[in-house]
C-alpha positions as CSV (number, residue, x, y, z in Angstrom):
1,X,-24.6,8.4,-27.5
2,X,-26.5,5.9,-25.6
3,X,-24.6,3.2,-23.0
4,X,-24.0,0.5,-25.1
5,X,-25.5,-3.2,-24.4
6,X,-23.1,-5.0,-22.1
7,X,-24.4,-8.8,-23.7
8,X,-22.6,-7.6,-27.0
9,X,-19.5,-5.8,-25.8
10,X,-16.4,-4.7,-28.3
11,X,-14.2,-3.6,-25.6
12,X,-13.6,-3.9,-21.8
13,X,-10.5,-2.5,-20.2
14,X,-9.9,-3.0,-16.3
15,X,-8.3,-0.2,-14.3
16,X,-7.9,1.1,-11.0
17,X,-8.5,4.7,-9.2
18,X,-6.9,5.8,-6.1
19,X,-7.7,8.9,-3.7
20,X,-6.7,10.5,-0.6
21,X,-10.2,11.7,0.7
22,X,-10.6,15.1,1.6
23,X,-13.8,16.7,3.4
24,X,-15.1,17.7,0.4
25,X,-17.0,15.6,-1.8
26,X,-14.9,14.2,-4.8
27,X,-15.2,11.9,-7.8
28,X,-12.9,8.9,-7.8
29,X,-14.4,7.0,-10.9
30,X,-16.7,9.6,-13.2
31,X,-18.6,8.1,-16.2
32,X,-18.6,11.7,-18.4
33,X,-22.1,12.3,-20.2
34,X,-21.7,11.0,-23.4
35,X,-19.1,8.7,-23.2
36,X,-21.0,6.0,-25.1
37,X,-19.5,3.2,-21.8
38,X,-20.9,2.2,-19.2
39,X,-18.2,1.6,-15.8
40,X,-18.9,-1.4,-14.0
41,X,-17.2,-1.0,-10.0
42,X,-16.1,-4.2,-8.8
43,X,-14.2,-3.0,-5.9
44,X,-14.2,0.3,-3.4
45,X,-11.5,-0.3,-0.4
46,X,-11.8,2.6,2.0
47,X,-8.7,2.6,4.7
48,X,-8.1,4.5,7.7
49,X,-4.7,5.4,7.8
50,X,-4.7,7.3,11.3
51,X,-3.0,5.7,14.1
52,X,-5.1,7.1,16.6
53,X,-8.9,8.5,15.4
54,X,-11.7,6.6,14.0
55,X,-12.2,8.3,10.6
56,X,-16.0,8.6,9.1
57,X,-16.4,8.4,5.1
58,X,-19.3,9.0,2.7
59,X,-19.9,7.6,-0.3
60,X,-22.4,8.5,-2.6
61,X,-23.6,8.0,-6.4
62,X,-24.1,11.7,-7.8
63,X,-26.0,11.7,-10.6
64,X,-28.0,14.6,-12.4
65,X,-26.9,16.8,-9.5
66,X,-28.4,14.7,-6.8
67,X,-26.0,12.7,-4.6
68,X,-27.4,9.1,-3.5
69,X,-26.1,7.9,-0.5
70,X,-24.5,4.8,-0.7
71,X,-23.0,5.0,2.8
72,X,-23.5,8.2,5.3
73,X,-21.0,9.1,8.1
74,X,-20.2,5.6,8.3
75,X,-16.6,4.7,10.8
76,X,-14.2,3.0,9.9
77,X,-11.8,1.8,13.0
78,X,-7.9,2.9,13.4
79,X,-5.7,1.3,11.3
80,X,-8.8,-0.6,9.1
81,X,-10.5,-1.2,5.8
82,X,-13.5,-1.5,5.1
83,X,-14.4,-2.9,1.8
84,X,-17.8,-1.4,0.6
85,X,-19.4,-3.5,-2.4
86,X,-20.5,-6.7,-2.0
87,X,-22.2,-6.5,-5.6
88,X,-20.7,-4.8,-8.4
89,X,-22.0,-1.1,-9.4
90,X,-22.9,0.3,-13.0
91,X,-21.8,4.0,-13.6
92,X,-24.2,4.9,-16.1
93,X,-23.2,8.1,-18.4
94,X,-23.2,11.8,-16.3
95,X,-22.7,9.4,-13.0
96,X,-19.7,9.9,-10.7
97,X,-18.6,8.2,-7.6
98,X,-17.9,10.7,-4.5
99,X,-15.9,10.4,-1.1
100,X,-15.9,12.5,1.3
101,X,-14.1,12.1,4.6
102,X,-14.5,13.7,8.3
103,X,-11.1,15.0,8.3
104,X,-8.7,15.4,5.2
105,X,-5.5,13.1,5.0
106,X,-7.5,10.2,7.6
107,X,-8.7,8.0,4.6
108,X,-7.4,6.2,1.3
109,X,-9.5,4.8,-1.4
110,X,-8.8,1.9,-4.0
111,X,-11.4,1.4,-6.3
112,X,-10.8,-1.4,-9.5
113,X,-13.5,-0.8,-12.0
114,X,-14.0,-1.7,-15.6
115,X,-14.7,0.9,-18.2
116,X,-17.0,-1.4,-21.1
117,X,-18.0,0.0,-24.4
């Protein structure tokens, strides 16, 4: 099944992933292949929850088993978010969302999406 057309919608239901980010790379929001939706991301918080290191997080868009950076190694201070859309994201079908982290149990994602169909 094909995305469907988001100008003529029958359903759109708002929810929220969270992670703790290990060094390997994992999906926080997935959009299975053949879902027949489309996942619109409004909002990925990434916080650095150690007291003492700068943590480093990557973000990438994996999609027919090619990951597209979205950010690369990229530091986020002690004790700080960093809040990376400015722009909402489409997940189109077969797409996922990966984090990966420097060291495991240094960041926390948030990331509000909306799964439309």
């Amino acid at each position: 099944m094909a995305a469907p057309n988001i100008a003529n919608l029958s359903s759109g239901i708002g929810k929220t992933a969270v992670q703790a980010v290990g060094t390997s790379a994992t999906a926080i929001v997935t959009n299975s292949s053949g879902s027949g939706k489309v996942l619109k991301v409004n909002l990925l918080l990434l916080s650095n929850i150690d007291g003492s290191e700068v943590a480093q997080i990557t973000v990438d868009l994996y999609r027919s088993s090619t990951p597209y950076r979205l950010m690369s190694s990229t530091a986020i201070p002690v004790d700080s978010t960093i809040d990376l859309l400015s722009k909402p994201l489409y997940l189109e079908e077969g797409d996922s969302l990966r984090l990966t982290a420097n060291a495991a149990g240094d960041i926390e994602a948030v990331c509000s999406y909306e799964e439309i169909s």
